[in-house]
C-alpha positions, 0 to 999 in steps of 0.5 A: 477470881470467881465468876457465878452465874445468875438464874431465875430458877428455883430448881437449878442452881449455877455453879460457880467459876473460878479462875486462878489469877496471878496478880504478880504476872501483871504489873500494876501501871496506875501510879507509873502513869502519873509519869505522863503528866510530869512529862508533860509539864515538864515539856510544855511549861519548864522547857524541859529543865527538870529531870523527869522518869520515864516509863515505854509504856506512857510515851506522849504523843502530843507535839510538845515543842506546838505546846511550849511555843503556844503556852511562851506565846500566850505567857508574852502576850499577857505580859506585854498586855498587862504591863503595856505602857513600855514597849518591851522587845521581844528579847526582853520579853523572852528573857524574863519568860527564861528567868521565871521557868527556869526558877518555876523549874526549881522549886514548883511543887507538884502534886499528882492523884490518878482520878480514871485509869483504863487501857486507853485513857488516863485522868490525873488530877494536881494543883500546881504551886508555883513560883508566885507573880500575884499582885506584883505589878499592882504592888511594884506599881504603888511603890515606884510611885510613892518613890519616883513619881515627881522624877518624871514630867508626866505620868506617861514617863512615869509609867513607862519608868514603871513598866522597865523598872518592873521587869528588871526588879521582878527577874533580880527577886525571882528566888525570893518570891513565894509559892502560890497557894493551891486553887480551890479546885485540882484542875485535870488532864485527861490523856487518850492513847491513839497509835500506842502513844498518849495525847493530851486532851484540851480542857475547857479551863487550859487558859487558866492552868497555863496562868499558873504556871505564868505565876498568876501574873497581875 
């Protein structure tokens, strides 16, 4: 490393420093912190079904288990809102959530690039591919319709059929169903290290990342 000094003078030149550094001494942590990111995803949005590295020099000190509950509350509300002409339990409800991380845990594809690596703040950057729900229930929906409708006396039943019969179909084909394809755009985390530990910072598009890992249900 060489450090020189800059002066304005024409008569006196600055020598120039020179510091001897041994780079093998300092081990190089850049790629190693995209371990908190697989972590974190891992944690919050597989239930922590996939077995992931870890490193004590990024250790999350965000409350995982407030994260999970929040992303399963969100993914059960969206279900039941876009598919709300039957009314679901909460058990089934929450066993097609366990049905679809547990397949998203298989197979999602995840791929991570360090955009900012500094002492106490860490910026990955992915684009989640993950197990596909686009256009399922318009799809499911044109379908049972063309083949059930006149089963019914009305459309009310006929829509309630649906919804049911949707839930059931979707969680007997989960391993059939394709990956979504990569966004336009990689979304980001941003860690910060407070008390040795690293958070994770809320982003102003954290609702449409967690939809992706709901499969982009629509």
């Amino acid at each position: 490393m060489q450090y020189e000094r800059k002066t304005y003078s024409s008569d006196k030149k600055s020598k120039p420093l020179k510091f001897a550094v041994d780079s093998s001494q300092y081990e190089d942590k850049v790629e190693a912190s995209t371990l908190l990111a697989d972590e974190y995803i891992n944690q919050v949005y597989f239930s922590g079904q996939r077995k992931v590295k870890k490193d004590d020099a990024f250790v999350l000190g965000t409350d995982l288990k407030k994260e999970a509950s929040d992303f399963r509350a969100k993914f059960a509300a969206d279900f039941t809102r876009k598919l709300h002409d039957y009314q679901f339990s909460e058990e089934e409800v929450t066993q097609f959530i366990d049905a679809y991380e547990k397949e998203n845990a298989k197979r999602a594809k995840l791929t991570y690039k360090v955009k900012q690596y500094f002492p106490d703040k860490v910026v990955i950057s992915l684009n989640p591919e993950t197990v596909s729900m686009e256009k399922t229930i318009l799809n499911h929906m044109q379908t049972f319709y063309q083949e059930h409708r006149k089963d019914y006396p009305g459309i009310i039943e006929a829509n309630q059929a649906q919804n049911k019969a949707y839930r059931e179909e979707m969680m007997a084909s989960l391993a059939d169903r394709p990956l979504t394809t990569p966004d336009r755009y990689d979304y980001q985390l941003t860690f910060v290290k407070k008390d040795g530990k690293w958070e994770v910072e809320k982003a102003y598009n954290s609702d449409s990342f967690m939809e992706k890992f709901e499969g982009n249900l629509s």
